[in-house]
py3Dmol code that shows the C-alpha trace and the ligand (Angstrom):
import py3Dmol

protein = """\
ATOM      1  CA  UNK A   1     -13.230 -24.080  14.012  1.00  0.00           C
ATOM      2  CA  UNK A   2     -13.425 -20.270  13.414  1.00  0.00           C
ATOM      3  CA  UNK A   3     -10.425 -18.589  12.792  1.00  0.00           C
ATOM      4  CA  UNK A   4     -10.276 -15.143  14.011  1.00  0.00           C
ATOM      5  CA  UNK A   5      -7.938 -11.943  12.380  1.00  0.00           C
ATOM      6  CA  UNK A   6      -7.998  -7.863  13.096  1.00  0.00           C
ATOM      7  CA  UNK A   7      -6.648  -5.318  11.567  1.00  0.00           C
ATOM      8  CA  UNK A   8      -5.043  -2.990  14.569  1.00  0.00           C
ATOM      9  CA  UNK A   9      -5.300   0.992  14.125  1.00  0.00           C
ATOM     10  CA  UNK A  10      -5.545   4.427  15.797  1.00  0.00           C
ATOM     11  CA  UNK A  11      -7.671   5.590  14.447  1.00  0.00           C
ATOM     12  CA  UNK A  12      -9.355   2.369  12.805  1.00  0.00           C
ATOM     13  CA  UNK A  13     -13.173   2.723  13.138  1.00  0.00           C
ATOM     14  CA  UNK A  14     -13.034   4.494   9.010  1.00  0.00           C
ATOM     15  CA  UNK A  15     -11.150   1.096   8.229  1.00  0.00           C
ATOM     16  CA  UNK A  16     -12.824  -0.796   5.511  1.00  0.00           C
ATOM     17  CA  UNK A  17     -10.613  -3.881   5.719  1.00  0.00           C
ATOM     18  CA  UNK A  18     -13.359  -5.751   8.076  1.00  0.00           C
ATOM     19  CA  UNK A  19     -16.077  -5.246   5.146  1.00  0.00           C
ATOM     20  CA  UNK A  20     -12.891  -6.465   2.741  1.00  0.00           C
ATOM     21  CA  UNK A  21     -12.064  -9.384   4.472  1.00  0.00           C
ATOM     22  CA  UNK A  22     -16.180 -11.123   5.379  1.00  0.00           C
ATOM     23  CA  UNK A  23     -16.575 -10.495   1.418  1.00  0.00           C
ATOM     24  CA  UNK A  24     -13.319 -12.359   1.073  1.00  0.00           C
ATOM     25  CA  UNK A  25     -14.603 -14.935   3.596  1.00  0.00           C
ATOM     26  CA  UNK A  26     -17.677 -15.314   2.290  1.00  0.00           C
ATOM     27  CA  UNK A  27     -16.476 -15.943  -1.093  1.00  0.00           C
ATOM     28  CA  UNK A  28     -14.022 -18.933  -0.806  1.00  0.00           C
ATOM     29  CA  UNK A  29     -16.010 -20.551   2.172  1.00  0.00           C
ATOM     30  CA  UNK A  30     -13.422 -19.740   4.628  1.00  0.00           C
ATOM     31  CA  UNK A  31     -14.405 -20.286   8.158  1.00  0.00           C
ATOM     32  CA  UNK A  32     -13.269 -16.999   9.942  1.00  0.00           C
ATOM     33  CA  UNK A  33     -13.905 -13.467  10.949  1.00  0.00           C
ATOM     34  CA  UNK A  34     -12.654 -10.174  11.326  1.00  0.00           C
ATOM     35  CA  UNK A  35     -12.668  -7.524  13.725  1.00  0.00           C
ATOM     36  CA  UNK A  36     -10.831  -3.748  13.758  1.00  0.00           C
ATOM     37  CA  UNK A  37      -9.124  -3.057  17.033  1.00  0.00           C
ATOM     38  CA  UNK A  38      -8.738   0.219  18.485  1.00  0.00           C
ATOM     39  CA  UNK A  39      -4.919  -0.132  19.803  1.00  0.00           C
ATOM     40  CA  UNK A  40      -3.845   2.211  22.512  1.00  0.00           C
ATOM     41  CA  UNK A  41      -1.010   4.194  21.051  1.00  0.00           C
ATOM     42  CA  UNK A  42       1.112   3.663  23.851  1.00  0.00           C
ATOM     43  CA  UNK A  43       0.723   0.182  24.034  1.00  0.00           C
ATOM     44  CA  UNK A  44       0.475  -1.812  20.152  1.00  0.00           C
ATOM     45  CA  UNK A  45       2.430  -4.501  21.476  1.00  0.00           C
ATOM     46  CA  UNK A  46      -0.056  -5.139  24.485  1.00  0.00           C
ATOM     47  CA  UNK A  47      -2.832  -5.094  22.202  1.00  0.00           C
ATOM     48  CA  UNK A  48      -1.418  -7.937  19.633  1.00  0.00           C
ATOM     49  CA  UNK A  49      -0.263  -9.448  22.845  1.00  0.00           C
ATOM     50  CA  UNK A  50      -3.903  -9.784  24.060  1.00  0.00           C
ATOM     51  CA  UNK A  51      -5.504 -10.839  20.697  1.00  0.00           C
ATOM     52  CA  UNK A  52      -3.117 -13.484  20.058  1.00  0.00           C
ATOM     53  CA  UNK A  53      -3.377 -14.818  23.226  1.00  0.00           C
ATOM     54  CA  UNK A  54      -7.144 -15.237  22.679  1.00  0.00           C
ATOM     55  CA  UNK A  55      -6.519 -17.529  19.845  1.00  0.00           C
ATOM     56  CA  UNK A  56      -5.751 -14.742  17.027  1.00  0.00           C
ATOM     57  CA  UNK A  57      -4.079 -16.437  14.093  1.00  0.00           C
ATOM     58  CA  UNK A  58      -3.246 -13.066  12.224  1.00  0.00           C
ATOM     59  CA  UNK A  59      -3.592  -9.583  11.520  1.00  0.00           C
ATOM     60  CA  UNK A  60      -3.695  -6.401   9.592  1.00  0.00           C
ATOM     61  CA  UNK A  61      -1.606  -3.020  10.733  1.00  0.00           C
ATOM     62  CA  UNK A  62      -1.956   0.250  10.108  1.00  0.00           C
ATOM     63  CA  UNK A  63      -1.685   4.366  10.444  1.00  0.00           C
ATOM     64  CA  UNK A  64       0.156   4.328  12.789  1.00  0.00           C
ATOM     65  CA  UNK A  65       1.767   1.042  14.130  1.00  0.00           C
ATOM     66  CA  UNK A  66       3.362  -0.328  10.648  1.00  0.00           C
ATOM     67  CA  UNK A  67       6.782   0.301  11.705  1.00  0.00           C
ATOM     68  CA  UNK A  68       6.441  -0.640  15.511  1.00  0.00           C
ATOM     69  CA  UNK A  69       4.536  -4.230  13.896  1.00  0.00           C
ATOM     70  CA  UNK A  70       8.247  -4.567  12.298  1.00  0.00           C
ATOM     71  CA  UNK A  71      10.086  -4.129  15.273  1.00  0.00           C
ATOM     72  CA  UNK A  72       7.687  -6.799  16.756  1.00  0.00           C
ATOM     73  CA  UNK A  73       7.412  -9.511  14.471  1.00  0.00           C
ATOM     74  CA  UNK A  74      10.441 -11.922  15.069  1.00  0.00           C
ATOM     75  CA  UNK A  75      10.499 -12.967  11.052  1.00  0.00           C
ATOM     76  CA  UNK A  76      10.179 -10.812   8.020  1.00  0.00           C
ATOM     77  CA  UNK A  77       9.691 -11.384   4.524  1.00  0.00           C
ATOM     78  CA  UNK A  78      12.007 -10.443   2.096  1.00  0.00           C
ATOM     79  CA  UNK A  79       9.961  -7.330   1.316  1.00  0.00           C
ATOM     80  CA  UNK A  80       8.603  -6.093   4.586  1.00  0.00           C
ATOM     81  CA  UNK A  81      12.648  -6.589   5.213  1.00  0.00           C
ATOM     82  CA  UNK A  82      12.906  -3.277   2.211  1.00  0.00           C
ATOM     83  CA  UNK A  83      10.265  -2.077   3.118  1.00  0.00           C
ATOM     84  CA  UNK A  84      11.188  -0.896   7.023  1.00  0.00           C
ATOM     85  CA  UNK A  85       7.445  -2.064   7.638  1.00  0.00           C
ATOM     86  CA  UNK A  86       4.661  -4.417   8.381  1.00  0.00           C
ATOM     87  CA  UNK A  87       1.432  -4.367   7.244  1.00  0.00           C
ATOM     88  CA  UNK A  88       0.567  -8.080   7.904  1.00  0.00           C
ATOM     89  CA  UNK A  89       1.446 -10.556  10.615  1.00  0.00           C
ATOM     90  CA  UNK A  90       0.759 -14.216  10.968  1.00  0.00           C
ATOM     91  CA  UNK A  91       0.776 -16.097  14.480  1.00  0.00           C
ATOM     92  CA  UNK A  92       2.601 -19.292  13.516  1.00  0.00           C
ATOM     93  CA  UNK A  93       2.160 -22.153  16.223  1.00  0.00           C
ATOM     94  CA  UNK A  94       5.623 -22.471  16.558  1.00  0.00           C
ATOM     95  CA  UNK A  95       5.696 -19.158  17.967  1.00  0.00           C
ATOM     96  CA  UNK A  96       7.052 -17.359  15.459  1.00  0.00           C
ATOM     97  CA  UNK A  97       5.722 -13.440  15.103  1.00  0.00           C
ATOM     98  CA  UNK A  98       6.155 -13.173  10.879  1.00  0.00           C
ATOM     99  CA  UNK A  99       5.829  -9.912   9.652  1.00  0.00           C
ATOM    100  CA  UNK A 100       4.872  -9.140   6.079  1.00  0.00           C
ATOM    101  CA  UNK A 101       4.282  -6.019   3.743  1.00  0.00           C
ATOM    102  CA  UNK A 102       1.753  -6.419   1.525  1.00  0.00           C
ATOM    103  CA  UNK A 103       1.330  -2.508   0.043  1.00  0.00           C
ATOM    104  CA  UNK A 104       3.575  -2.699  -2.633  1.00  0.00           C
ATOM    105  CA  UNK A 105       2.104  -5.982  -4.541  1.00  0.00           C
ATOM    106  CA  UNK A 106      -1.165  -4.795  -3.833  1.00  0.00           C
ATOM    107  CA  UNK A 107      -0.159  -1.283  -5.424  1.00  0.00           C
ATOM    108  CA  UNK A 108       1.342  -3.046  -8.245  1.00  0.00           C
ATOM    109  CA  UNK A 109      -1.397  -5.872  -8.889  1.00  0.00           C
ATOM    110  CA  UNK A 110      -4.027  -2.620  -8.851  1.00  0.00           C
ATOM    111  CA  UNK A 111      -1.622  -1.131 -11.977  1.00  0.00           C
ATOM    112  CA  UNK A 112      -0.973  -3.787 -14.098  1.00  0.00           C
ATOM    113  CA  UNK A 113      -3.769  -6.050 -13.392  1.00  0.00           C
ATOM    114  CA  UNK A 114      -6.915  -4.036 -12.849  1.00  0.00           C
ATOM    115  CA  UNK A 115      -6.087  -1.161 -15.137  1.00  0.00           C
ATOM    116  CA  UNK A 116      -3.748  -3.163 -17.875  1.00  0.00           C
ATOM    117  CA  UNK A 117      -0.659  -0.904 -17.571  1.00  0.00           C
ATOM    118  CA  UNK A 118       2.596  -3.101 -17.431  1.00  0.00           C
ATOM    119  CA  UNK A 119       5.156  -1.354 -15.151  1.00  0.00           C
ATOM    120  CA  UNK A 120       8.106  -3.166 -17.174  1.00  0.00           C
ATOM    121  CA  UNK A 121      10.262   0.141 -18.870  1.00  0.00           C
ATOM    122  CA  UNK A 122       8.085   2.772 -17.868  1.00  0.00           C
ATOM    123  CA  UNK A 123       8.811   5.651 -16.707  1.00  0.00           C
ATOM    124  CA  UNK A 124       7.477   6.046 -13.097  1.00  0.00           C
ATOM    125  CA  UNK A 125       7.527   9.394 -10.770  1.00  0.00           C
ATOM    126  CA  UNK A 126       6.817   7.985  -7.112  1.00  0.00           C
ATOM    127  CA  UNK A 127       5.998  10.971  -4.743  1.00  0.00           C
ATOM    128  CA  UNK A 128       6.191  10.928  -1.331  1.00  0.00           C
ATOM    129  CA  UNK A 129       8.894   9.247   0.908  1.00  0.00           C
ATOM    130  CA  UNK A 130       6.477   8.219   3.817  1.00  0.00           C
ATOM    131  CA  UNK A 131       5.754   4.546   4.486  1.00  0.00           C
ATOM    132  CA  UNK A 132       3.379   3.886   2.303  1.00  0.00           C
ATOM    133  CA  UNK A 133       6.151   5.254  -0.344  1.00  0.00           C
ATOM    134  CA  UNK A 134       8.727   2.881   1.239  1.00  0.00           C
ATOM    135  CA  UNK A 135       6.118  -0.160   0.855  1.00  0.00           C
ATOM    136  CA  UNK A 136       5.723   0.108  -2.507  1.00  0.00           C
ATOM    137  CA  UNK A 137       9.289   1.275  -4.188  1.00  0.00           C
ATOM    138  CA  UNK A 138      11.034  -2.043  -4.132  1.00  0.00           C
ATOM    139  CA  UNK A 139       8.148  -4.411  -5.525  1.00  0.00           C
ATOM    140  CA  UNK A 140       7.786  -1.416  -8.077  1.00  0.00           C
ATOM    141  CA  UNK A 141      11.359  -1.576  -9.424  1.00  0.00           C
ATOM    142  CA  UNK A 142      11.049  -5.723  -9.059  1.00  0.00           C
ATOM    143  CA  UNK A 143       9.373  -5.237 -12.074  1.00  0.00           C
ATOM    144  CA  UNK A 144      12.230  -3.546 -13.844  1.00  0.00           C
ATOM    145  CA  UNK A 145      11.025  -0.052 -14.857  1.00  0.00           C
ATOM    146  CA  UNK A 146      13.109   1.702 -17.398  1.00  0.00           C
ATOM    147  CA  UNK A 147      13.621   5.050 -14.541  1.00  0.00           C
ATOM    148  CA  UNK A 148      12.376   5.727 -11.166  1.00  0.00           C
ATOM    149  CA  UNK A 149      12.421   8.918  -9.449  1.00  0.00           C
ATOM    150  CA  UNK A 150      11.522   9.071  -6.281  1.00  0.00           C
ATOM    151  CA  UNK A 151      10.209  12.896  -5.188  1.00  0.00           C
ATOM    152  CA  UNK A 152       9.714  14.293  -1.956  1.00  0.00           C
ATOM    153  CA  UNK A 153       8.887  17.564   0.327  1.00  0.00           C
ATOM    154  CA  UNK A 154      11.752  16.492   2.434  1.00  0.00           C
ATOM    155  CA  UNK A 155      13.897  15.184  -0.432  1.00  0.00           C
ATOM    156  CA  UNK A 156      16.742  13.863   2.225  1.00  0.00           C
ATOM    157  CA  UNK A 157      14.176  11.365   2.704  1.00  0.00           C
ATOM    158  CA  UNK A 158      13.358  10.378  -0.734  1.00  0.00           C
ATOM    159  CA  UNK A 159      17.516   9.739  -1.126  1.00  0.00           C
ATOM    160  CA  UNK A 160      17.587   7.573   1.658  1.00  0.00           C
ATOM    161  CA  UNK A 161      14.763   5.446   0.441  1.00  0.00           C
ATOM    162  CA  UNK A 162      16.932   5.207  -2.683  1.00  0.00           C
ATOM    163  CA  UNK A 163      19.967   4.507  -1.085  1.00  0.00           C
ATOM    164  CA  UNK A 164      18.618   1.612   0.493  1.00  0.00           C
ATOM    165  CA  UNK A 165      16.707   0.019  -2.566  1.00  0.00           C
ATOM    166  CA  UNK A 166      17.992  -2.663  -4.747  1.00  0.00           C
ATOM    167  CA  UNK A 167      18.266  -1.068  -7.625  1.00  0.00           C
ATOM    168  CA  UNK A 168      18.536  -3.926 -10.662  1.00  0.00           C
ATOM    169  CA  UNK A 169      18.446  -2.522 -14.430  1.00  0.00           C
ATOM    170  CA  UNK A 170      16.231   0.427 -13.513  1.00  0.00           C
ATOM    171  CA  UNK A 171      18.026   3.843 -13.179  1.00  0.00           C
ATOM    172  CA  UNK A 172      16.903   5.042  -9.773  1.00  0.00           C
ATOM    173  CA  UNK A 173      17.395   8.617  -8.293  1.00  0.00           C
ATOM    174  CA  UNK A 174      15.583  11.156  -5.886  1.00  0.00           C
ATOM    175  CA  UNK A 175      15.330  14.605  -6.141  1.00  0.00           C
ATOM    176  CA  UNK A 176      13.073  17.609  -4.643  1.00  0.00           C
ATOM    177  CA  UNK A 177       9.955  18.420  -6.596  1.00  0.00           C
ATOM    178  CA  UNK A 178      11.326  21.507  -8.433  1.00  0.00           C
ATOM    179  CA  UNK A 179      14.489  19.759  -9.634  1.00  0.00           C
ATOM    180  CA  UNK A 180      11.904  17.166 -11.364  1.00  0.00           C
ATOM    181  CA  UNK A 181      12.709  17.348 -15.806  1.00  0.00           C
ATOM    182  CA  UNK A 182      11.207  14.267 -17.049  1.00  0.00           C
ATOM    183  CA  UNK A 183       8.139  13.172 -18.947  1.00  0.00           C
ATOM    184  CA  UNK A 184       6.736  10.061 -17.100  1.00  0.00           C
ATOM    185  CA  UNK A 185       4.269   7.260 -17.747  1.00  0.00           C
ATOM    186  CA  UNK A 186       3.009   6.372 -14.314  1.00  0.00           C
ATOM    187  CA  UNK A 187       3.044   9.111 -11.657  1.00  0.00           C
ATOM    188  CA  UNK A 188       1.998   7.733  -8.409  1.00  0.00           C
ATOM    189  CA  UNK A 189       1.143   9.697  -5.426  1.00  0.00           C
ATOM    190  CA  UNK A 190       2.280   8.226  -2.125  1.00  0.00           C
ATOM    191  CA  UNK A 191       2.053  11.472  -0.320  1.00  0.00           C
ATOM    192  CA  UNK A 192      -0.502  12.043   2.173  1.00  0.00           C
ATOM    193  CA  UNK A 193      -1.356  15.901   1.249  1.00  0.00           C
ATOM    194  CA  UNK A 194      -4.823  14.432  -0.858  1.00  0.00           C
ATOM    195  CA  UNK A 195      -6.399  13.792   2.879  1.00  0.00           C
ATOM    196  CA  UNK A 196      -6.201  17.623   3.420  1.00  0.00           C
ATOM    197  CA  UNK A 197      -7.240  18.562  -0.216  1.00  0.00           C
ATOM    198  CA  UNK A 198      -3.677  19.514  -0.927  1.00  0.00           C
ATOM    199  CA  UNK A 199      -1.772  19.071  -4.057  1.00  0.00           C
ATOM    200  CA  UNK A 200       1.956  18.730  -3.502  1.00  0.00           C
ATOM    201  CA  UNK A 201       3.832  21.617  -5.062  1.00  0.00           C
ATOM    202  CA  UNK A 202       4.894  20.011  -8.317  1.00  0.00           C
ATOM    203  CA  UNK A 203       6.033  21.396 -11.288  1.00  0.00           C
ATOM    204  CA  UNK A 204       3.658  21.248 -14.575  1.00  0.00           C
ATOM    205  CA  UNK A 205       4.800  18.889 -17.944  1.00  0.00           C
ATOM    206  CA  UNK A 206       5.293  15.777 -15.507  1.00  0.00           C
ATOM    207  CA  UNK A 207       2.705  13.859 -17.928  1.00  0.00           C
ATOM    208  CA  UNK A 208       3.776  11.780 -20.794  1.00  0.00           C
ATOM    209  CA  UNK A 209       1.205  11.103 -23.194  1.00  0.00           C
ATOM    210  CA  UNK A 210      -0.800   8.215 -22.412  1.00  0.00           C
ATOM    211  CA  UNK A 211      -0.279   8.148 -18.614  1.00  0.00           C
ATOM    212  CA  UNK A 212      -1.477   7.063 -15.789  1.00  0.00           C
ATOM    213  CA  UNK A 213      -2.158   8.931 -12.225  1.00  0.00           C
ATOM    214  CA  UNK A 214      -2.496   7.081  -9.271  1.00  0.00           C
ATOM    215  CA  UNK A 215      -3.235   8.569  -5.898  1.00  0.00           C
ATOM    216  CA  UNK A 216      -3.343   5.428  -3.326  1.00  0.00           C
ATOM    217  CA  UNK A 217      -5.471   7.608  -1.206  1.00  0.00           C
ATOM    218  CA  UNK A 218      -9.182   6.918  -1.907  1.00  0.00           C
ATOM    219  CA  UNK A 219     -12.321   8.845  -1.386  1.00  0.00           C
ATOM    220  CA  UNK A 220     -15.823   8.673  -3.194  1.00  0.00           C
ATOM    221  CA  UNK A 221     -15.068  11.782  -4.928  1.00  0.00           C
ATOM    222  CA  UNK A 222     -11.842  12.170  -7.084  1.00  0.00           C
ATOM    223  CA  UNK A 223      -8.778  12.742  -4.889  1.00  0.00           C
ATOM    224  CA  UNK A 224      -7.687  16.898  -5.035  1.00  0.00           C
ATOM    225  CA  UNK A 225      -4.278  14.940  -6.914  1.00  0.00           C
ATOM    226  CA  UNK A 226      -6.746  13.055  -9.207  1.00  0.00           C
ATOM    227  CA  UNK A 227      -8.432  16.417 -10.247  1.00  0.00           C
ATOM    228  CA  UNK A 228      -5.141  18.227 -10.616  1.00  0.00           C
ATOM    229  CA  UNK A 229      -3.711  15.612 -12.955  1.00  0.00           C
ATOM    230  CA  UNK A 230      -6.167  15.275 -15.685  1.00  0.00           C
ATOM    231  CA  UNK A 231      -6.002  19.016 -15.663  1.00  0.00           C
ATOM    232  CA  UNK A 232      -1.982  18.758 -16.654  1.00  0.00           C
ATOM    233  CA  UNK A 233      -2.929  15.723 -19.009  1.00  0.00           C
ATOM    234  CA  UNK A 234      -2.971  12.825 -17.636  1.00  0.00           C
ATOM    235  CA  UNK A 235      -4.950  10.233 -19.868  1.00  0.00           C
ATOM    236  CA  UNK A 236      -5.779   7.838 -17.100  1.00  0.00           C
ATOM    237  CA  UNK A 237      -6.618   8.500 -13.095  1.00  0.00           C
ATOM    238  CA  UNK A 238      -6.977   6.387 -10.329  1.00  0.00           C
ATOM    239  CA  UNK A 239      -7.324   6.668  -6.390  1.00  0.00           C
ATOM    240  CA  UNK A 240      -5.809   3.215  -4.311  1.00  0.00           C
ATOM    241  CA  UNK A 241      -8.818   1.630  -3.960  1.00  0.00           C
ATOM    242  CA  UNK A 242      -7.986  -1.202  -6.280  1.00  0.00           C
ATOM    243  CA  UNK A 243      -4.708  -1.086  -4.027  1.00  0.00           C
ATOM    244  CA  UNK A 244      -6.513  -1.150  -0.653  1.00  0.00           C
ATOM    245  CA  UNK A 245      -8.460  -4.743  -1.605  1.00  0.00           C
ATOM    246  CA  UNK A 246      -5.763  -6.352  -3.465  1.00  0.00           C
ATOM    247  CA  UNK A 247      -3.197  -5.685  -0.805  1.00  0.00           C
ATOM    248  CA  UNK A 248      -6.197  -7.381   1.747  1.00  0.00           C
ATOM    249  CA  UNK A 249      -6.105 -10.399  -1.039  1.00  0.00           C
ATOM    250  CA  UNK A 250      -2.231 -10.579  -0.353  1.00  0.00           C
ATOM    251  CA  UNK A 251      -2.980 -10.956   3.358  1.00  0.00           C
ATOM    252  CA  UNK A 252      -5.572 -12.827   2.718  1.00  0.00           C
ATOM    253  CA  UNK A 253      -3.638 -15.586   0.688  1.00  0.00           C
ATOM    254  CA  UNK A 254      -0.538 -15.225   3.342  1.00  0.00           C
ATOM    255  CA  UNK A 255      -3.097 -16.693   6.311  1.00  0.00           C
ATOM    256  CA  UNK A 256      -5.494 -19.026   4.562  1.00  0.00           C
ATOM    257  CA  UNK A 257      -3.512 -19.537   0.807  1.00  0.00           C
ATOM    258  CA  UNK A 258      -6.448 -19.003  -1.083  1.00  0.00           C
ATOM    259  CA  UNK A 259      -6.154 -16.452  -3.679  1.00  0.00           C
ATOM    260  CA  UNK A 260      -9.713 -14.254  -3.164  1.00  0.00           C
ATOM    261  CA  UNK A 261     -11.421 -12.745  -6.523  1.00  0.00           C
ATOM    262  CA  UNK A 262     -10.675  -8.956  -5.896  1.00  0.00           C
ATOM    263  CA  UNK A 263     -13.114  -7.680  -8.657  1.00  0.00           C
ATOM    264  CA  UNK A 264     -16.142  -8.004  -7.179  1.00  0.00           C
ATOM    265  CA  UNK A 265     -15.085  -7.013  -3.928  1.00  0.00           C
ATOM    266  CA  UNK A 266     -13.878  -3.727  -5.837  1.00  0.00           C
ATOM    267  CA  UNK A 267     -16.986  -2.955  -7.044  1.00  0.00           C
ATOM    268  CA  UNK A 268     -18.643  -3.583  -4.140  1.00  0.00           C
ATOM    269  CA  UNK A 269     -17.000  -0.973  -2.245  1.00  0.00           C
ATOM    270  CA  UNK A 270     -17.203   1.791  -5.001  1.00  0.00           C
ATOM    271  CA  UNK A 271     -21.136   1.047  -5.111  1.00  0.00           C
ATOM    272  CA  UNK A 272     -21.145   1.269  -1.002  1.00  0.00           C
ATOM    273  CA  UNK A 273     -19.144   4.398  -0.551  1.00  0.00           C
TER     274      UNK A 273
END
"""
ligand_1 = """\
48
LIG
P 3.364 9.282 6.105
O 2.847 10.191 7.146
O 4.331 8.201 6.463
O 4.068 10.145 4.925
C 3.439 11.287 4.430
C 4.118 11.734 3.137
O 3.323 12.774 2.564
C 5.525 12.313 3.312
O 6.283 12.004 2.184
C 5.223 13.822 3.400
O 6.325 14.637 3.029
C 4.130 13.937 2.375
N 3.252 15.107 2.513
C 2.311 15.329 3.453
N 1.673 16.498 3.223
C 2.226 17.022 2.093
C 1.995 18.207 1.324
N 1.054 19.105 1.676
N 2.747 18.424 0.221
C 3.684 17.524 -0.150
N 3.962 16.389 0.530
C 3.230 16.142 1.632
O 2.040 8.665 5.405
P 1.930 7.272 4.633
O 3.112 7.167 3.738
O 1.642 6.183 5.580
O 0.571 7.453 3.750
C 0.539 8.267 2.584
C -0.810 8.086 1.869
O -0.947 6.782 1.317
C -2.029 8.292 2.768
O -2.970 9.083 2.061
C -2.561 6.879 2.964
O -3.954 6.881 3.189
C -2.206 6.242 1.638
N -2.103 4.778 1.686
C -2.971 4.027 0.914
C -2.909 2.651 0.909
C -3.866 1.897 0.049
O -3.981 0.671 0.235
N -4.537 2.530 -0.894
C -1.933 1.913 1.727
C -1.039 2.779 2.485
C -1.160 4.151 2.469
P 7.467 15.033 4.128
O 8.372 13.837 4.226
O 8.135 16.208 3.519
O 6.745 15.341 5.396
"""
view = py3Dmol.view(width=600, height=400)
view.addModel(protein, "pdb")
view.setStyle({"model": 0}, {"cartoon": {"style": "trace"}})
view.addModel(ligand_1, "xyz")
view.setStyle({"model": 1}, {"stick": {}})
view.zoomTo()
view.show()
């Protein structure tokens, strides 16, 4: 019997989880399919209401019901519990709503899988204190970077993503973008200034040598932020593509525990775009 998923948006028609998820499908033989739903954004809760009720068995969330999915679900794992967020939920026949976030591994299986860097005492500058920032900080000191700062516009919210995160062996702090001194490895844009070819108003000498930029926003160009920081010396650049299929693989695994190859799915979508 087919088993049937969405991913719930507003706007969601740009979404390319749909594409993500039949190449998925298609590749491990998994009877299922995939729709994107258009959710009223007065009434998310009515929408997953509806598509669950018509035999749903899970489904994606995002821009701009990931924190209204966590008030929802009526079980969270551990880290959609630090992250504030869902980005996943599975319709369990018991009942049960559970709500997962699956940013942050997906962010961090993009780093140190696809392009080799291991996260383990680096340096790391995450900026932005948005969600998608609040997805990925706690999976990102799980694996025990030597420093984190955490950089923001608003920098009252950058502390108070810090203040809430378990913090381990890694020194964490937060701080606005001109009190930034540090040299990092892996600088990792979480803000959402790329989608209006902005720049956020950093200071230069943020790039250690051999580092890496990451912008998780993607576009077939190179992101405005991408551009930017090979100019100050960044040795290695990246937009969140890698991030956008390998947090679908997560979801993927959560619904129908099969672990999808990402790679060619990856490529598929840079040849598409
Ligand atoms: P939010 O709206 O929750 O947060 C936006 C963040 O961007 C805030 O920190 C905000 O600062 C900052 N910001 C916006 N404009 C500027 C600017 N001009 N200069 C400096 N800072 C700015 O968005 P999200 O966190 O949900 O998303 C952020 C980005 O991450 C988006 O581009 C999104 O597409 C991408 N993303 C990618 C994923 C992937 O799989 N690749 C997954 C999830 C998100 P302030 O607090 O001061 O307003």
């Amino acid at each position: 019997m087919t088993s049937h998923y969405a991913v719930f948006g507003n706007p969601i028609s740009h979404s390319k989880s749909p594409l993500i998820h039949a190449a998925f499908a298609r590749q491990t033989g998994q009877d299922m399919d995939y729709q994107a739903i258009l959710a009223p954004l007065g009434d998310f809760a009515g929408s997953v209401a509806e598509f669950r009720a018509q035999g749903g068995a899970g489904a994606n969330v995002t821009v701009p019901f990931k924190e209204q999915a966590f008030q929802l679900a009526t079980r969270h794992t551990d880290r959609a519990l630090a992250a504030g967020a869902v980005n996943t939920l599975k319709f369990e026949n018991d009942g049960t709503l559970l709500g997962d976030n699956t940013d942050g591994a997906g962010l961090v299986r993009d780093i140190e899988s696809n392009l080799g860097i291991p996260l383990r005492d680096t340096r790391v500058l995450l900026i932005g204190a948005g969600g998608a920032a609040a997805g990925v900080l706690q999976p990102i000191l799980d694996r025990e970077p030597a420093m984190v700062v955490v950089t923001n516009r608003t920098p009252e919210k950058a502390a108070r993503l810090v203040a809430r995160a378990i913090h381990g062996r890694t020194a964490v702090t937060a701080c606005a973008f001109d009190q930034l001194r540090h040299e990092f490895d892996v600088v990792i844009n979480a803000t959402s200034a790329s989608l209006s070819g902005k720049v956020p108003a950093l200071p230069p000498g943020l790039f250690a040598l051999d580092s890496l930029a990451y912008d998780m926003m993607y576009s077939q160009d190179d992101t405005t932020f991408m551009t930017w920081a090979r100019g100050q010396g960044a040795t290695q650049v990246s937009d969140g593509l890698g991030m956008l299929v390998e947090q679908a693989a997560e979801s993927f695994y959560l619904w129908r525990r099969v672990h999808p190859h990402t790679a060619p799915v990856i490529q598929m979508l840079r040849s598409v775009r």
